[in-house]
Predicted model as a PDB file, atoms N, CA, C, CB and O in Angstrom, pLDDT in the B-factor column:
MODEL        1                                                                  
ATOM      1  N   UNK A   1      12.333  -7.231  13.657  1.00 85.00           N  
ATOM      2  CA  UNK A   1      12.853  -7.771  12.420  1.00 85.00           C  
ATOM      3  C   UNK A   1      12.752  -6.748  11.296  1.00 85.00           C  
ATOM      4  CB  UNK A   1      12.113  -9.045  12.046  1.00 85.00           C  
ATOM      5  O   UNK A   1      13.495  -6.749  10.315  1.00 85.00           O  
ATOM      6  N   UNK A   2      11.788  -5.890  11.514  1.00 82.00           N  
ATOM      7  CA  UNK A   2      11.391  -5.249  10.045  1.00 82.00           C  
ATOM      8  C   UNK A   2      12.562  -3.884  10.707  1.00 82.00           C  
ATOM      9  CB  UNK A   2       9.117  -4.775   9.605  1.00 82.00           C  
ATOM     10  O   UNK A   2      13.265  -3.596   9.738  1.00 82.00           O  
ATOM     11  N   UNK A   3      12.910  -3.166  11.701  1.00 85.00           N  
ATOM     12  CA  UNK A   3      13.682  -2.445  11.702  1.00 85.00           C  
ATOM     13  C   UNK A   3      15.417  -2.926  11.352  1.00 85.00           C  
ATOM     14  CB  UNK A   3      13.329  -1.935  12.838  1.00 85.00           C  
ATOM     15  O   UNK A   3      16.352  -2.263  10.905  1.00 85.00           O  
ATOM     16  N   UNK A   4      15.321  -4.317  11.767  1.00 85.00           N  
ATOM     17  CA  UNK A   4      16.796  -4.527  11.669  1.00 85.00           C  
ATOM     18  C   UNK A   4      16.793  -4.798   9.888  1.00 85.00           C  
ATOM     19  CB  UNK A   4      17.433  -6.030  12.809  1.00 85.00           C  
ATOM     20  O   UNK A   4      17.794  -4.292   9.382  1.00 85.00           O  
ATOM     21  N   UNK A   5      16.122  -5.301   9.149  1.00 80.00           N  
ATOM     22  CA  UNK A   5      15.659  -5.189   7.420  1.00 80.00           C  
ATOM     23  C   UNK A   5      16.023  -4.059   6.873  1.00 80.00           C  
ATOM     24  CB  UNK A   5      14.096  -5.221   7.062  1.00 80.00           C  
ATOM     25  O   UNK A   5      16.388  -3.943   5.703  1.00 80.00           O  
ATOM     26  N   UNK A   6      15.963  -3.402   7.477  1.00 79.00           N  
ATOM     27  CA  UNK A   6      15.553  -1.496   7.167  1.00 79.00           C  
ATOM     28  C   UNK A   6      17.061  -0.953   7.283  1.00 79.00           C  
ATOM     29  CB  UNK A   6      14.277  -0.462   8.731  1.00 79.00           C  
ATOM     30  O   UNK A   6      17.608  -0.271   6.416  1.00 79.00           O  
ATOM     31  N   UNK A   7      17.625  -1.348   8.448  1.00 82.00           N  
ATOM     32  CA  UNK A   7      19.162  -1.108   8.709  1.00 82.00           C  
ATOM     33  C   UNK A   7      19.702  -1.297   7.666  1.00 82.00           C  
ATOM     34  CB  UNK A   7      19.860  -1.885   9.666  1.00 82.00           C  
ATOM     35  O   UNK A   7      20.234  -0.388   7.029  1.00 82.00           O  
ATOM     36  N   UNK A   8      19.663  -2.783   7.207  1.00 81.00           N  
ATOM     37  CA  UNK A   8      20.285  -3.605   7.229  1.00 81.00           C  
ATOM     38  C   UNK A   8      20.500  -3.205   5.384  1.00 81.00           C  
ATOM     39  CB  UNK A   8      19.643  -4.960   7.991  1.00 81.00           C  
ATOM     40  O   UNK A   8      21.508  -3.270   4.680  1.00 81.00           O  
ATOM     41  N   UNK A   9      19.602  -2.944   5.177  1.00 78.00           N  
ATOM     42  CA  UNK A   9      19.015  -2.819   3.276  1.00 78.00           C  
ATOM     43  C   UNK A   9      19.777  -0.973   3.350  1.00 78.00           C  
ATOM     44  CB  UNK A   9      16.219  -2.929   2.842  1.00 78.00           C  
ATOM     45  O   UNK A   9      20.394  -0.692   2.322  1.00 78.00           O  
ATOM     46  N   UNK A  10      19.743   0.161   4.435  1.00 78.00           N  
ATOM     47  CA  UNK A  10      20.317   1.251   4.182  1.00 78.00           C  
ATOM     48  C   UNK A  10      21.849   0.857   4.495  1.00 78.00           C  
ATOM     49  CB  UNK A  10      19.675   2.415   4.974  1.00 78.00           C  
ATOM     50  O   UNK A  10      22.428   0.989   3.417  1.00 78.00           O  
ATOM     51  N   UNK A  11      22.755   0.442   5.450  1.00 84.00           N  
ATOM     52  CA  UNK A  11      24.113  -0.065   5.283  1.00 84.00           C  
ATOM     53  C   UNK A  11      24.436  -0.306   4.082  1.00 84.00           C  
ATOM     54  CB  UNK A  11      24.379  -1.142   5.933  1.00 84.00           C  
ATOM     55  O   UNK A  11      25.274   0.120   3.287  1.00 84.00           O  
ATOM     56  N   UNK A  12      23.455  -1.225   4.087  1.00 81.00           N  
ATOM     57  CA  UNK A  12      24.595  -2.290   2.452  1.00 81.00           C  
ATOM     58  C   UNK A  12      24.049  -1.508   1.165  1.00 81.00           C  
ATOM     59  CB  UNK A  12      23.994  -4.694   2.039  1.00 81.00           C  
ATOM     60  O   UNK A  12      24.176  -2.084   0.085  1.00 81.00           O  
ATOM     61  N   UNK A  13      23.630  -0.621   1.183  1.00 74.00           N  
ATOM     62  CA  UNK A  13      23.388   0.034   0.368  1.00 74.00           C  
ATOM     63  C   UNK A  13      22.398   0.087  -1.297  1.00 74.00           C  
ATOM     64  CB  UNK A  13      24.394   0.141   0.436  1.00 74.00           C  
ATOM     65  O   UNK A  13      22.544   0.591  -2.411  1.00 74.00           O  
ATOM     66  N   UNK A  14      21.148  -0.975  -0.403  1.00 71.00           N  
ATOM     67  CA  UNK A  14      20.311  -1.606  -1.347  1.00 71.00           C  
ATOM     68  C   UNK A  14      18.979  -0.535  -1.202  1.00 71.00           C  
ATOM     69  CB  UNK A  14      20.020  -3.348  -0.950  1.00 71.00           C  
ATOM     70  O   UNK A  14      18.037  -1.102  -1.755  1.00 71.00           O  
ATOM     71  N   UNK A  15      18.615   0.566  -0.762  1.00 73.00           N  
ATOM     72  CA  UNK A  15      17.656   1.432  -0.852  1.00 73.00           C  
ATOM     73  C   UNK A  15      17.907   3.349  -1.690  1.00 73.00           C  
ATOM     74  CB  UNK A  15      17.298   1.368   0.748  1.00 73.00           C  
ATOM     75  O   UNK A  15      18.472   4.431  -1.530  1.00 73.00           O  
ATOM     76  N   UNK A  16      17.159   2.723  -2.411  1.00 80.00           N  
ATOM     77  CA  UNK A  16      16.851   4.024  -3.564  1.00 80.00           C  
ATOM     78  C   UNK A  16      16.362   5.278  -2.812  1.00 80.00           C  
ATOM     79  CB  UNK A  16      15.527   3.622  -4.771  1.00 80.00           C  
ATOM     80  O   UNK A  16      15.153   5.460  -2.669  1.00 80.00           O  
ATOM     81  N   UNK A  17      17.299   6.175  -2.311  1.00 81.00           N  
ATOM     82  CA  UNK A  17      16.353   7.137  -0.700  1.00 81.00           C  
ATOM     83  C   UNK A  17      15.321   7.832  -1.907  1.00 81.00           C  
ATOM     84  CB  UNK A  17      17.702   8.941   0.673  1.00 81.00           C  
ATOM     85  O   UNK A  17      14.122   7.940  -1.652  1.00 81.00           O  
ATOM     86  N   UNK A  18      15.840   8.267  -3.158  1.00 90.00           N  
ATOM     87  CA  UNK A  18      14.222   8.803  -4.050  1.00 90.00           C  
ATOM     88  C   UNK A  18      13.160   8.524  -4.125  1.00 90.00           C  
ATOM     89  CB  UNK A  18      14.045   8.776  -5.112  1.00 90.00           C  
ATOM     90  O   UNK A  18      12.187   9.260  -4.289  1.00 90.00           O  
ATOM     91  N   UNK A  19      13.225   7.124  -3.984  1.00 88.00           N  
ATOM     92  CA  UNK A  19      12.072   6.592  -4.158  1.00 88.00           C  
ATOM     93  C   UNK A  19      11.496   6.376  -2.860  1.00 88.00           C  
ATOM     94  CB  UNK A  19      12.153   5.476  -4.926  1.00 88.00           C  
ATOM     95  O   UNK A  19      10.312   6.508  -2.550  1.00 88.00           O  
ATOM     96  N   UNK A  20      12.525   6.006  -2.087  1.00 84.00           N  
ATOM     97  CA  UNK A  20      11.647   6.054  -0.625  1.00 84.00           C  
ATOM     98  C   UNK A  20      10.683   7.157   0.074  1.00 84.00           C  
ATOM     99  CB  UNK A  20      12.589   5.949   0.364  1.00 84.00           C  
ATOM    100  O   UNK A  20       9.771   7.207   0.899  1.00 84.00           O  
ATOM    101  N   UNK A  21      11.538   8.113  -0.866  1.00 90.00           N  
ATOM    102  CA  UNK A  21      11.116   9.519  -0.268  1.00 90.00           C  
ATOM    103  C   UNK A  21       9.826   9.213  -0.947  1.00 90.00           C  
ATOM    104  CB  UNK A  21      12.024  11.101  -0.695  1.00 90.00           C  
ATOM    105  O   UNK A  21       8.949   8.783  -0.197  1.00 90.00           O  
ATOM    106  N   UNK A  22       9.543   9.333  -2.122  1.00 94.00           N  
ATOM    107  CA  UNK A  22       8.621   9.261  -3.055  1.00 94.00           C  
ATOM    108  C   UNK A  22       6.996   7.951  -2.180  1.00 94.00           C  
ATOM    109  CB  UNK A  22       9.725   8.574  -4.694  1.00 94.00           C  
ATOM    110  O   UNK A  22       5.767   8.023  -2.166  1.00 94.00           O  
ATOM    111  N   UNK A  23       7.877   7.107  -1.708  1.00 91.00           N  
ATOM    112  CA  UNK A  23       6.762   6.810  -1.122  1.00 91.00           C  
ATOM    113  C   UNK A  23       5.903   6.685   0.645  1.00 91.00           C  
ATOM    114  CB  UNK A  23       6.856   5.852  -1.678  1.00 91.00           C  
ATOM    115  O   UNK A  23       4.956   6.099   1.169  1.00 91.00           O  
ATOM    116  N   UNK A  24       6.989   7.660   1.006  1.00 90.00           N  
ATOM    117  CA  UNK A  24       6.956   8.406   2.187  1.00 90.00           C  
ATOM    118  C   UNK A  24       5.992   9.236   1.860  1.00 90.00           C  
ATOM    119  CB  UNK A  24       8.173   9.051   2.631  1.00 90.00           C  
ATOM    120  O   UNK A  24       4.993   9.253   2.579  1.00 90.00           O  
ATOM    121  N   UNK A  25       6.068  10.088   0.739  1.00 96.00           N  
ATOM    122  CA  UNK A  25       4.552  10.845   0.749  1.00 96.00           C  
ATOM    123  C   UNK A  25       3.636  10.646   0.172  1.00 96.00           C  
ATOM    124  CB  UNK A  25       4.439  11.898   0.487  1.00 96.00           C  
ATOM    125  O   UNK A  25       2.886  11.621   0.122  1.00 96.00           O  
ATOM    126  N   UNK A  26       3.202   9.525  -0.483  1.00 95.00           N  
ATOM    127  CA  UNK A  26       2.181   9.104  -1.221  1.00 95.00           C  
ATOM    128  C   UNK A  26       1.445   8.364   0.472  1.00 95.00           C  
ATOM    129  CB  UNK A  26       2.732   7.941  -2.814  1.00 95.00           C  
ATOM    130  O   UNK A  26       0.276   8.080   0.732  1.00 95.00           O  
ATOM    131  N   UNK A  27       2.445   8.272   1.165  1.00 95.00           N  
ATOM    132  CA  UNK A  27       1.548   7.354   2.370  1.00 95.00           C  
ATOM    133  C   UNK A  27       1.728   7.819   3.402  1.00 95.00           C  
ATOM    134  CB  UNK A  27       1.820   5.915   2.644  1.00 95.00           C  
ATOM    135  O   UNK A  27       1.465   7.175   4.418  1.00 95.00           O  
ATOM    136  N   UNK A  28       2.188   8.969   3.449  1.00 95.00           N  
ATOM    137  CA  UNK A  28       1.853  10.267   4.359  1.00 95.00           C  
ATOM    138  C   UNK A  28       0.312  11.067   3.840  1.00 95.00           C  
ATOM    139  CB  UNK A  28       3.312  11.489   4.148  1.00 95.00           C  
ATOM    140  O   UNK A  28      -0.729  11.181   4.486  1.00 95.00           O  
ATOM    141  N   UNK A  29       0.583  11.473   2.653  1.00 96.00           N  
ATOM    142  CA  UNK A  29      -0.880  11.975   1.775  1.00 96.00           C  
ATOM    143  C   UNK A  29      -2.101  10.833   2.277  1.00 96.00           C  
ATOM    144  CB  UNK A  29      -0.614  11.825  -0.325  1.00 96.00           C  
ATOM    145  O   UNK A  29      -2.854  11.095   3.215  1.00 96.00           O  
ATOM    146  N   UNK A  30      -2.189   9.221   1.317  1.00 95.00           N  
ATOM    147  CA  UNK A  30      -2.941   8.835   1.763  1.00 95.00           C  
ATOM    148  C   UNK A  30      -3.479   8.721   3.039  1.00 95.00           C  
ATOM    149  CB  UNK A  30      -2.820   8.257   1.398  1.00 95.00           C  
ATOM    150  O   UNK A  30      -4.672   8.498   3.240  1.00 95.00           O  
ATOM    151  N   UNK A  31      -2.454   8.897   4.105  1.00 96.00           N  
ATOM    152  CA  UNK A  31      -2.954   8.398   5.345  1.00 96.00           C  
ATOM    153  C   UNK A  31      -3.520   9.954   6.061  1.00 96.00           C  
ATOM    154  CB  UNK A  31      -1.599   7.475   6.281  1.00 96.00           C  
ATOM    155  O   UNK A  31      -3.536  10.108   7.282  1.00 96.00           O  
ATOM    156  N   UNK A  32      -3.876  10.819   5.287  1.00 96.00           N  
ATOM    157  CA  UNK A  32      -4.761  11.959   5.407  1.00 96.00           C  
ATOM    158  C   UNK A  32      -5.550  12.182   4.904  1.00 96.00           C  
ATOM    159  CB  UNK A  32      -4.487  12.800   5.339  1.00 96.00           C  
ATOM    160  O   UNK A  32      -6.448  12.637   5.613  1.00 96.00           O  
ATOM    161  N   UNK A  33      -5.882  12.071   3.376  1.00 96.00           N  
ATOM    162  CA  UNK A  33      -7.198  11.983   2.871  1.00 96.00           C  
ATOM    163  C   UNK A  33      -7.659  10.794   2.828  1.00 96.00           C  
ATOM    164  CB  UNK A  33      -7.348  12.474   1.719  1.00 96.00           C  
ATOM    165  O   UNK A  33      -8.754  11.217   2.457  1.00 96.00           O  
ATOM    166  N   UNK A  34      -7.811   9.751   2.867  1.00 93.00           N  
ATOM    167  CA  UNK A  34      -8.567   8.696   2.992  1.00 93.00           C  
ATOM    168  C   UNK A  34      -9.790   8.859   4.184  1.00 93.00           C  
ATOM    169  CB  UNK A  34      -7.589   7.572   3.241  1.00 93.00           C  
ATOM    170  O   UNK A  34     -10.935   9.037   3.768  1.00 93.00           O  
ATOM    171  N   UNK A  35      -9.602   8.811   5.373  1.00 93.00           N  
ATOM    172  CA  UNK A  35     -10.355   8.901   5.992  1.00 93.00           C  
ATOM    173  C   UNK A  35     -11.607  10.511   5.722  1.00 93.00           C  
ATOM    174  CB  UNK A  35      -9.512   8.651   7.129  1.00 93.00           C  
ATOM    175  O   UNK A  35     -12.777  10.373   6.077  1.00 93.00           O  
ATOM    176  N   UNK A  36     -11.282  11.460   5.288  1.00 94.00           N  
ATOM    177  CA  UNK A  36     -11.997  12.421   4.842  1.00 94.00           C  
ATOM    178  C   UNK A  36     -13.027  11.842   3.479  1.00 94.00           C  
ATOM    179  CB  UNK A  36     -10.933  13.579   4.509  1.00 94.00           C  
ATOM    180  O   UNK A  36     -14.158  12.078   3.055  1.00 94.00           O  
ATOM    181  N   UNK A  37     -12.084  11.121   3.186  1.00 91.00           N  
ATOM    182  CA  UNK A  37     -13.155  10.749   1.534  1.00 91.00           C  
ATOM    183  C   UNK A  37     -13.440   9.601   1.957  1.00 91.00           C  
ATOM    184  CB  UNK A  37     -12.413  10.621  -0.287  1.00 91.00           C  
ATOM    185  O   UNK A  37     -13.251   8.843   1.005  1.00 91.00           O  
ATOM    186  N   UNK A  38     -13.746   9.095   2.729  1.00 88.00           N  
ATOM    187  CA  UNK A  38     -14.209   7.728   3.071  1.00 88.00           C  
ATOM    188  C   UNK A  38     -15.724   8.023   4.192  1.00 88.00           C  
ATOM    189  CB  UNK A  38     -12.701   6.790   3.945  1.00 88.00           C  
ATOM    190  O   UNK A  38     -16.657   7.241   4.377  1.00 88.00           O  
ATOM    191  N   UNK A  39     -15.556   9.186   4.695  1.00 91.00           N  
ATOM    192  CA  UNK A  39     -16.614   9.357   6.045  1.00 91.00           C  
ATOM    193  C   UNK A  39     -17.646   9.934   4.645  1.00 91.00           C  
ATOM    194  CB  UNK A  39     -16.065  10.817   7.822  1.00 91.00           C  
ATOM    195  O   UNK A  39     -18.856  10.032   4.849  1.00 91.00           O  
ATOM    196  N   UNK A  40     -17.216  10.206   3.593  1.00 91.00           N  
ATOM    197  CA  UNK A  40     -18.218  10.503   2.533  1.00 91.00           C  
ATOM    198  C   UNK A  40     -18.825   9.949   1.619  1.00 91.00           C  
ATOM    199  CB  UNK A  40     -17.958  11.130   1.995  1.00 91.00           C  
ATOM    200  O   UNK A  40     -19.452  10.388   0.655  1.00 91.00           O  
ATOM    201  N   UNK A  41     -18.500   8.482   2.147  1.00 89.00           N  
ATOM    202  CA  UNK A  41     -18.923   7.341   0.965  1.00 89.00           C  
ATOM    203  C   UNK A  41     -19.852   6.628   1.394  1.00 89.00           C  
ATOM    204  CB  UNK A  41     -17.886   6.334   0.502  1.00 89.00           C  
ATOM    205  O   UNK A  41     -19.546   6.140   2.482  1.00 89.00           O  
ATOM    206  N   UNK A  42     -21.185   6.240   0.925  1.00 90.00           N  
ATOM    207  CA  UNK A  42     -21.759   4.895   1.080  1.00 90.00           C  
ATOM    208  C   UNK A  42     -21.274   3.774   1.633  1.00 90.00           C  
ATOM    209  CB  UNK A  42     -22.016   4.507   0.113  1.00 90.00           C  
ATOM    210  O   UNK A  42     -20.556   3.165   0.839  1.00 90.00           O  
ATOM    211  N   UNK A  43     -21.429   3.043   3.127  1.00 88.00           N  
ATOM    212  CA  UNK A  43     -21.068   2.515   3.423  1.00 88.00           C  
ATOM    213  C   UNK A  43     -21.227   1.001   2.446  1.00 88.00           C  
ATOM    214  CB  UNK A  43     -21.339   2.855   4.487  1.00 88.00           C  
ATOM    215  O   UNK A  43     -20.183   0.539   1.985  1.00 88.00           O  
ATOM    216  N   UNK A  44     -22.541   0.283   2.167  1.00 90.00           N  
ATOM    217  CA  UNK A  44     -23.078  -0.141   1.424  1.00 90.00           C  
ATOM    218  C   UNK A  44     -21.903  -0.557   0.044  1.00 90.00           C  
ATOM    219  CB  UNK A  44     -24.178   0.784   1.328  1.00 90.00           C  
ATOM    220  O   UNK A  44     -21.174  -1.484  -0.309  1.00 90.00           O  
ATOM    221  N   UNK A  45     -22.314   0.806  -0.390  1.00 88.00           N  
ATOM    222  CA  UNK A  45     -22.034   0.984  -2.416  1.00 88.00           C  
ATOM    223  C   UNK A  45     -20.277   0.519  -2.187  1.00 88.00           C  
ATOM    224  CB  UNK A  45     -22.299   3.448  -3.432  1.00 88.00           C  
ATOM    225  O   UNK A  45     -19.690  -0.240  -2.958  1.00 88.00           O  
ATOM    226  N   UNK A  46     -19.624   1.184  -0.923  1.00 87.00           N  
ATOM    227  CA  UNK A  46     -18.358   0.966  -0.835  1.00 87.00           C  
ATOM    228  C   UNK A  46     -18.032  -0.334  -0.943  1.00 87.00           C  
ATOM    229  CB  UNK A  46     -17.896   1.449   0.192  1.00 87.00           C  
ATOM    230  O   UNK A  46     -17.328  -0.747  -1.864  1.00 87.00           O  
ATOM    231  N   UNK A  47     -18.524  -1.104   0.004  1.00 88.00           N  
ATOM    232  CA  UNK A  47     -18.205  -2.432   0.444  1.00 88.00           C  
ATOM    233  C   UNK A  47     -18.871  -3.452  -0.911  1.00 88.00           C  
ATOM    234  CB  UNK A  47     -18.974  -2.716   2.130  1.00 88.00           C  
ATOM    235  O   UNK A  47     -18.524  -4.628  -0.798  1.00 88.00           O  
ATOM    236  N   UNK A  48     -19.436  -3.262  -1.694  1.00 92.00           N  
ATOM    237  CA  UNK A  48     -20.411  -3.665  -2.660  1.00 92.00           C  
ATOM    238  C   UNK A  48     -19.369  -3.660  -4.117  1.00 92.00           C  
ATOM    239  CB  UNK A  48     -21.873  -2.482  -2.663  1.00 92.00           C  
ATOM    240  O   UNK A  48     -19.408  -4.501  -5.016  1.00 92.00           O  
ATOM    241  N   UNK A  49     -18.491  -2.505  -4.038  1.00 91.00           N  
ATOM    242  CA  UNK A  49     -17.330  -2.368  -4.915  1.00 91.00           C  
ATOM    243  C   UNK A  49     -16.105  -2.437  -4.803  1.00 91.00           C  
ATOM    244  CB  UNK A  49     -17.307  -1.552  -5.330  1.00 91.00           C  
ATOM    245  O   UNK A  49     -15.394  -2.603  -5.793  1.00 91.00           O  
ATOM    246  N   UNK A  50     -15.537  -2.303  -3.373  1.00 90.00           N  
ATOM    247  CA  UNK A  50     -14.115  -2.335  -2.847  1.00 90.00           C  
ATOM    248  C   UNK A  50     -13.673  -3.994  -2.704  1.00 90.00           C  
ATOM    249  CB  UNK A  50     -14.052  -1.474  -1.258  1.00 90.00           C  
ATOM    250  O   UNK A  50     -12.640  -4.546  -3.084  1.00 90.00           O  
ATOM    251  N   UNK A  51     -15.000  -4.623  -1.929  1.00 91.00           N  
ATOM    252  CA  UNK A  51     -14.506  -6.270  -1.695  1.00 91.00           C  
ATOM    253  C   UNK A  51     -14.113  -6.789  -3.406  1.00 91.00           C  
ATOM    254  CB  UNK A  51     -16.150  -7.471  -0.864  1.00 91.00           C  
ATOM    255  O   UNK A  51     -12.926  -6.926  -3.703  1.00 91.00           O  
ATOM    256  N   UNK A  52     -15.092  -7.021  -4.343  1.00 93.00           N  
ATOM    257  CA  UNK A  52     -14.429  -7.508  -5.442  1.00 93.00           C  
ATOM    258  C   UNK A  52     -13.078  -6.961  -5.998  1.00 93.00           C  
ATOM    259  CB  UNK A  52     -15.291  -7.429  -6.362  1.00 93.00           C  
ATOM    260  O   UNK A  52     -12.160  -7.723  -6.301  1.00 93.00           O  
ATOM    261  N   UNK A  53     -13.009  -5.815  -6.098  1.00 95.00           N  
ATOM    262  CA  UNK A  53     -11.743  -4.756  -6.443  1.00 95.00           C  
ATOM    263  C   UNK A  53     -10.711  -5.725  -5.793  1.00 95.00           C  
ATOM    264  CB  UNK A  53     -11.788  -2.944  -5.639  1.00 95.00           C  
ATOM    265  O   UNK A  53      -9.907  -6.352  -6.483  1.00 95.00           O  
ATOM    266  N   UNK A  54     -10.766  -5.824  -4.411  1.00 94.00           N  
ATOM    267  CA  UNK A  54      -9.219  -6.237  -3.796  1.00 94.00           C  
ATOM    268  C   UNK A  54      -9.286  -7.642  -4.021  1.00 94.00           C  
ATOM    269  CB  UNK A  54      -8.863  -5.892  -2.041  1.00 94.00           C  
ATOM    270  O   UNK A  54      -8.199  -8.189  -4.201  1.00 94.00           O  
ATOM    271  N   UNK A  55     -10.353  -8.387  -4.057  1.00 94.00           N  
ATOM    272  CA  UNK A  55     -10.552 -10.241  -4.267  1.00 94.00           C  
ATOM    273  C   UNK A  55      -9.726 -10.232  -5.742  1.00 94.00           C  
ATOM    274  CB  UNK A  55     -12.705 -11.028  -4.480  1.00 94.00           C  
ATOM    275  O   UNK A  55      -8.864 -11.065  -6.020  1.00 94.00           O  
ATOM    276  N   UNK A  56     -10.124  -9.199  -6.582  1.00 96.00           N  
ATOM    277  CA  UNK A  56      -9.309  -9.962  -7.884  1.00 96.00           C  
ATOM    278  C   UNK A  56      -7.607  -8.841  -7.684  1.00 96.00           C  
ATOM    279  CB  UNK A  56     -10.527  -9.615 -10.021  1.00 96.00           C  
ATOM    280  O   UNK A  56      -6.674  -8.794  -8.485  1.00 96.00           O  
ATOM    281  N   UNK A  57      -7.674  -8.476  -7.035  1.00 96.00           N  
ATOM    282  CA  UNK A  57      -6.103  -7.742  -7.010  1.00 96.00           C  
ATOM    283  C   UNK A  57      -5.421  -9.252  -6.662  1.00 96.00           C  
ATOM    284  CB  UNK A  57      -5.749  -6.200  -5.509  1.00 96.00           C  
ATOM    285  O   UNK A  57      -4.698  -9.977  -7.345  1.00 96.00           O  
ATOM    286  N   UNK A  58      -5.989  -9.409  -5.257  1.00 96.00           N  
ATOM    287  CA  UNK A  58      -5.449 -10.292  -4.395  1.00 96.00           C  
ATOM    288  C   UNK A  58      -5.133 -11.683  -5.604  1.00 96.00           C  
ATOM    289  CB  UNK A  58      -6.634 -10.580  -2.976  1.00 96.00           C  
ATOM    290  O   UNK A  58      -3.968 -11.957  -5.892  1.00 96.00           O  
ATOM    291  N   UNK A  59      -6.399 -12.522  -6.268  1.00 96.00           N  
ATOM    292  CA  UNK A  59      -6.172 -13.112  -6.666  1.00 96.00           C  
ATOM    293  C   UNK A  59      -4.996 -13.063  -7.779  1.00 96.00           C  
ATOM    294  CB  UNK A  59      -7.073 -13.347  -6.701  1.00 96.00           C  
ATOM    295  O   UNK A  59      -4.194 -13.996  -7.749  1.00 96.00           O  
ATOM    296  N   UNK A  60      -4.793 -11.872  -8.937  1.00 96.00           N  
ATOM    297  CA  UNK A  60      -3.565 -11.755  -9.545  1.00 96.00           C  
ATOM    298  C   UNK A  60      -2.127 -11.524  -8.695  1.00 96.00           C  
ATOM    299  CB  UNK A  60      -3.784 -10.697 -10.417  1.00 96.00           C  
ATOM    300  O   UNK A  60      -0.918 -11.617  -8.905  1.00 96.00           O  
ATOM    301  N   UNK A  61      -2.685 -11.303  -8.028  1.00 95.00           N  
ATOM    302  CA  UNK A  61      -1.282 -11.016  -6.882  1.00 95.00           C  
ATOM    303  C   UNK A  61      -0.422 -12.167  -6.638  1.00 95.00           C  
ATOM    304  CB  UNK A  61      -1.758 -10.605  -5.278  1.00 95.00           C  
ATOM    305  O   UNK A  61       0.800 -12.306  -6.694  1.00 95.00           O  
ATOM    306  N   UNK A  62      -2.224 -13.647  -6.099  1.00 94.00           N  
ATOM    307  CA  UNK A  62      -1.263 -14.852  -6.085  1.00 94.00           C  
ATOM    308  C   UNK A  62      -0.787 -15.338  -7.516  1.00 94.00           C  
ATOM    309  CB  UNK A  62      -1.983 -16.078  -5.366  1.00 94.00           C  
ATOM    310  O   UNK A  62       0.240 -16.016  -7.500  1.00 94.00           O  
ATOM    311  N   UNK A  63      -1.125 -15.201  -8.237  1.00 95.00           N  
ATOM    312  CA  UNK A  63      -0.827 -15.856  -9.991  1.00 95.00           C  
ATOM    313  C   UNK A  63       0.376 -15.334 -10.539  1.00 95.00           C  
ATOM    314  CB  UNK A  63      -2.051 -15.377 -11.241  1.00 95.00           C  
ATOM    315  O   UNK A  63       1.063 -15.693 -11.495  1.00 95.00           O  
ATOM    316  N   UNK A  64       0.492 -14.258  -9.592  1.00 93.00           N  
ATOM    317  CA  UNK A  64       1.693 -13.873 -10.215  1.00 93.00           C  
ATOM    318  C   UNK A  64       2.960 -13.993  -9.554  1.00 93.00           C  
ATOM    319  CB  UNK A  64       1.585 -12.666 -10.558  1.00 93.00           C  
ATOM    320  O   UNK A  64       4.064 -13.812 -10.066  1.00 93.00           O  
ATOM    321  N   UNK A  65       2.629 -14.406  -8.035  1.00 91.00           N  
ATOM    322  CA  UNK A  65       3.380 -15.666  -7.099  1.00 91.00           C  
ATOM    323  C   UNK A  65       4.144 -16.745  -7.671  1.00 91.00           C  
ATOM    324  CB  UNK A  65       2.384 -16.465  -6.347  1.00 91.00           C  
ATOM    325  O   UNK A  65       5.345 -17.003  -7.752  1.00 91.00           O  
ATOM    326  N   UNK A  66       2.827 -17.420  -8.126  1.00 90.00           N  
ATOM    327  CA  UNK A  66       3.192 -18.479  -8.470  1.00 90.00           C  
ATOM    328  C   UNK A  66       3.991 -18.879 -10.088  1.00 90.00           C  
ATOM    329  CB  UNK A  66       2.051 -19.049  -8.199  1.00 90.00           C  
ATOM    330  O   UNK A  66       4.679 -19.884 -10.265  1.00 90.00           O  
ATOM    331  N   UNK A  67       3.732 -17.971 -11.000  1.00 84.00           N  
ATOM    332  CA  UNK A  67       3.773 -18.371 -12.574  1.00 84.00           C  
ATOM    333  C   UNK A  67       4.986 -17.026 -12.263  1.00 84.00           C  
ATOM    334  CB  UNK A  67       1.980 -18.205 -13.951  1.00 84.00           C  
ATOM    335  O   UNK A  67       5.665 -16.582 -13.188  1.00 84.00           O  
TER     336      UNK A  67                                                      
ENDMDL                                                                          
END                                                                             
């Protein structure tokens, strides 16, 4: 489904290739340093600051769902 989406959005001519490009390498990049800066973190301090971080992303995420 998500490839025929992908077709389907480059045919009809609903994808910005700049920006795609643009985030082709922000998640090419991340998906190389993350794990380097992560084998260097407090497992602990991480999880102690990352869980709230994404609980209130998540929660504005739904609020902004809904309203």
């Amino acid at each position: 489904m998500t490839l025929n989406g992908a077709v389907m959005h480059m045919t009809g001519g609903g994808v910005s290739y700049f920006y795609a490009l643009l985030l082709i390498i922000g998640s090419v990049t991340g998906a190389l340093i993350a794990p380097r800066v992560l084998s260097r973190v407090n497992r602990a301090t991480f999880d102690r600051v990352c869980k709230p971080v994404i609980s209130l992303i998540m929660i504005l995420m739904r609020l902004q769902m809904i309203f």
